[in-house]
C-alpha positions in Angstrom: -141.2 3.7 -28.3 -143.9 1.8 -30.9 -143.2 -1.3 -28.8 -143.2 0.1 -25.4 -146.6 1.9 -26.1 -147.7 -2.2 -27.6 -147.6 -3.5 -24.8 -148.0 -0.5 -22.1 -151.7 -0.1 -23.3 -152.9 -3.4 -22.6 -150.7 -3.7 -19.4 -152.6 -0.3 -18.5 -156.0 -1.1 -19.0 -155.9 -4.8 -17.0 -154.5 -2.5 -13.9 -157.2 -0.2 -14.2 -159.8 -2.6 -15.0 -159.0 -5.3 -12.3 -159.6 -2.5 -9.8 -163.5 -1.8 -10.8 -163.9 -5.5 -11.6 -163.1 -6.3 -8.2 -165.0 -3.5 -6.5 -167.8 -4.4 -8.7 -168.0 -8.3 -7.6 -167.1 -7.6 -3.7 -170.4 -5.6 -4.0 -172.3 -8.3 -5.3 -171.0 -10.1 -1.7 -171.5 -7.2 0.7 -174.5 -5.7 -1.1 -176.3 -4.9 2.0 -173.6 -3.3 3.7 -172.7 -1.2 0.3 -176.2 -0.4 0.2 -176.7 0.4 3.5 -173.1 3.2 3.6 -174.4 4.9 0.2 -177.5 4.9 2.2 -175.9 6.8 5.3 -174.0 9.3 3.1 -177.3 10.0 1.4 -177.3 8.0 -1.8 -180.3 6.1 -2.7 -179.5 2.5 -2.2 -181.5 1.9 -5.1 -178.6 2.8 -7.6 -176.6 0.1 -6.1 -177.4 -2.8 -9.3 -176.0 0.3 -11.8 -172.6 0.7 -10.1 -172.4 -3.2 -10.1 -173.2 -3.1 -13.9 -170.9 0.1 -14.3 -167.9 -1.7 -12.2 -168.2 -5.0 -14.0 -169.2 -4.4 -17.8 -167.3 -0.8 -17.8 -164.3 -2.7 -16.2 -164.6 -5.7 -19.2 -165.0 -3.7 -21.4 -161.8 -1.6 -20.6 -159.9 -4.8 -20.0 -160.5 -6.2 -23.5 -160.1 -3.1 -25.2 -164.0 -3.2 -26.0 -165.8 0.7 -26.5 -163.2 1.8 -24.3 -164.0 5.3 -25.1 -167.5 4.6 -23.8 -166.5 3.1 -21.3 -163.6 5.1 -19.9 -165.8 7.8 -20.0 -168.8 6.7 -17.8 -166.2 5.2 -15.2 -164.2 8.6 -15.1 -167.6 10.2 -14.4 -168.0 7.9 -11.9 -164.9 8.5 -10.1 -165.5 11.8 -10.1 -168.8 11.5 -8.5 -168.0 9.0 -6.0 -165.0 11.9 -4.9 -167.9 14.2 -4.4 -170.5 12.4 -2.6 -168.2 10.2 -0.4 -164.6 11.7 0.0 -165.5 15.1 0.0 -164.4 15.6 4.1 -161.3 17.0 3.3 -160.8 17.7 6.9 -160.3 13.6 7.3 -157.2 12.8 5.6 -157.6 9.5 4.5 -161.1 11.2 2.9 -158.9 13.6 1.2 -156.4 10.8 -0.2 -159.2 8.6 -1.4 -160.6 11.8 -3.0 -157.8 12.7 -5.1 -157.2 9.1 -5.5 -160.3 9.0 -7.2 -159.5 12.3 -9.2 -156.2 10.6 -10.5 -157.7 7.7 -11.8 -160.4 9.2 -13.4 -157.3 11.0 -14.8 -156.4 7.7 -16.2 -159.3 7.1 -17.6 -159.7 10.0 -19.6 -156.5 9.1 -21.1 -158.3 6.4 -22.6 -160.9 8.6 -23.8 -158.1 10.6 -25.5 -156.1 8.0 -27.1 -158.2 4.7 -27.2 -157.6 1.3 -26.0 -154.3 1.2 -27.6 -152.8 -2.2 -29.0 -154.2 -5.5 -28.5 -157.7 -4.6 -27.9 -160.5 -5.1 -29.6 -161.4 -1.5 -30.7 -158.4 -2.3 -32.8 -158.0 -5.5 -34.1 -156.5 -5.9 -37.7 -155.1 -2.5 -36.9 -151.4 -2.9 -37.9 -148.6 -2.4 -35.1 
């Protein structure tokens, strides 16, 4: 089991990562249009450079195995509140998937609050296998 947890942890955290690294980038592209839907569902554009920062450098910093607790743990509260403020129409179904789409993945990440990066990360290097 020592071996499969090895290299499940790493293998875990790129999946997770890539996801916010990627959202966080596209937004950099289509900033205007990002900031113009949190906008129309009544969040202040003006927050839009701190979910890029939160997407990118949580998303790193998950990857690498760097704070991971920190980390894991701002981008499960953020998750949580993107469910709330944009996927909360439960009468729209594909609202109601990407909310508990959100939910399970914050899930995730508060796994790695729980149990740390894991192996080959940076939180534990020189740790012994």
């Amino acid at each position: 089991m020592n071996a499969l947890s090895r290299f499940a942890s790493p293998l875990g955290r790129v999946l997770i990562a890539a996801m916010f690294i990627n959202a966080g980038v596209s937004k950099i592209s289509g900033y205007a249009g990002t900031q113009a839907y949190m906008e129309s569902q009544g969040v202040p554009g003006a927050l839009l450079p701190l979910v890029i920062l939160l997407e990118i450098a949580g998303g790193l910093a998950v990857l690498v195995g760097w704070q991971t607790r920190i980390a894991a743990f701002l981008l499960a509260g953020f998750c949580l509140a993107s469910a709330v403020l944009f996927h909360l129409d439960f009468d729209n179904q594909m609202q109601a998937i990407m909310f508990m789409k959100n939910v399970a993945i914050a899930g995730g990440f508060l796994f790695l609050v729980a149990h740390g990066a894991g192996a080959l990360s940076i939180d534990n290097r020189g740790a012994s296998a």
